[in-house]
C-alpha positions in Angstrom: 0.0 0.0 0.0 1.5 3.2 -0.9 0.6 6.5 1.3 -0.8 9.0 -1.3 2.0 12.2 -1.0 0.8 15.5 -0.9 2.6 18.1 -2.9 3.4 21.7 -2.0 1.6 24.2 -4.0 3.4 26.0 -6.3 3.8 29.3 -5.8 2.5 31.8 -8.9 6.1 33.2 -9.7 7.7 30.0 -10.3 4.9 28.7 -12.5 6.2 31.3 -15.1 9.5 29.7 -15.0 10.3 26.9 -17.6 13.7 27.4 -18.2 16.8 28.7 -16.1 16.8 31.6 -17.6 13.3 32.7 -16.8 14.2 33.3 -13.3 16.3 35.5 -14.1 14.5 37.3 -16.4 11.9 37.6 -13.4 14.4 39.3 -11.3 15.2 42.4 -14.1 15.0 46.0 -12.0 15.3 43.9 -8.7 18.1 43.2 -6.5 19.5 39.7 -6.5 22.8 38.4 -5.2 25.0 37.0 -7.4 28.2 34.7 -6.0 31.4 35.3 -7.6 34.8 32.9 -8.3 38.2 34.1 -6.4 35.1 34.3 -3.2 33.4 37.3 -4.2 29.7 38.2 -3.5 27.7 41.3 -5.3 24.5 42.3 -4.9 22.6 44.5 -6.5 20.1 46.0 -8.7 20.1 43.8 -12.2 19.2 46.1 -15.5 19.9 43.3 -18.3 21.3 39.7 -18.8 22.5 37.5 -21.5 22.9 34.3 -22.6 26.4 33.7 -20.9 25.0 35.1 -17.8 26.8 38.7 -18.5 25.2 41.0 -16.1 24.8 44.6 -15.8 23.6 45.5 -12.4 23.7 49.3 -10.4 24.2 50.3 -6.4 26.2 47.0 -6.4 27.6 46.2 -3.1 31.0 44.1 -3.4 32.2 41.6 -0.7 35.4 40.2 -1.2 36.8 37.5 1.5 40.1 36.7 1.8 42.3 34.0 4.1 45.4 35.2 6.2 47.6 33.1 8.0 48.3 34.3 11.6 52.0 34.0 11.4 52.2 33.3 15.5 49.7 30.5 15.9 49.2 29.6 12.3 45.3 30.2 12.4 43.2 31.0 9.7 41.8 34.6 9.6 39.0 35.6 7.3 39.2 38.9 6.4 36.3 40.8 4.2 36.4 44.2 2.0 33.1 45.9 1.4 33.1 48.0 -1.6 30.3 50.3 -3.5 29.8 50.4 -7.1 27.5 52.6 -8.9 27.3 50.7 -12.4 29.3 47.0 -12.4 29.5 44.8 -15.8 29.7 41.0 -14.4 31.3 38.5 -17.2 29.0 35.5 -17.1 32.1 32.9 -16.7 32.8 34.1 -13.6 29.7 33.3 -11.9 28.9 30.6 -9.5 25.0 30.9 -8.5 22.6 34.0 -9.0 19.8 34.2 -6.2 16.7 36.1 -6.9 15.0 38.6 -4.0 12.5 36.9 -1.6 9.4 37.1 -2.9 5.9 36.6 -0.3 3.4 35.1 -1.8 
């Protein structure tokens, strides 16, 4: 006998969505968060994408962490630089993952 599963309704954005990209295109004039190789992090306010995931995106706020070696007890310290960017052109090769805002149904 197999229980009968109940699914989770969907919510309305994501039934729009059929490919990757369309998530994407649903976050245009929003602020997403997009994480960066060499452990970068930007968010900000995305204005137009491609194909390759080339971004443009404004008010872009840059987080860069870095790893320093304590020299007297050999620990690692993470260390972050926060930057602001008014207009930032992301190359789509260098991104890992690309979060879209919250949305409340």
């Amino acid at each position: 006998m197999a229980a009968e599963q109940q699914q989770a309704p969907v919510p309305a954005i994501t039934a729009n969505v059929e490919e990757p990209l369309d998530l994407i295109r649903l976050s245009l004039d929003e602020r997403i968060y997009v994480k960066m190789r060499n452990d970068r992090e930007v968010r900000g306010r995305l204005h137009a994408f491609d194909q390759h995931l080339n971004m443009i995106l404004s008010q872009v706020e840059e987080t860069v962490t870095t790893v320093e070696l304590d020299e007297e007890n050999f620990e690692e310290m993470h260390k972050q630089t926060k930057r602001h960017i008014p207009m930032l052109f992301v190359r789509g090769d260098a991104i890992i993952l690309v979060a879209p805002p919250l949305r409340h149904a």
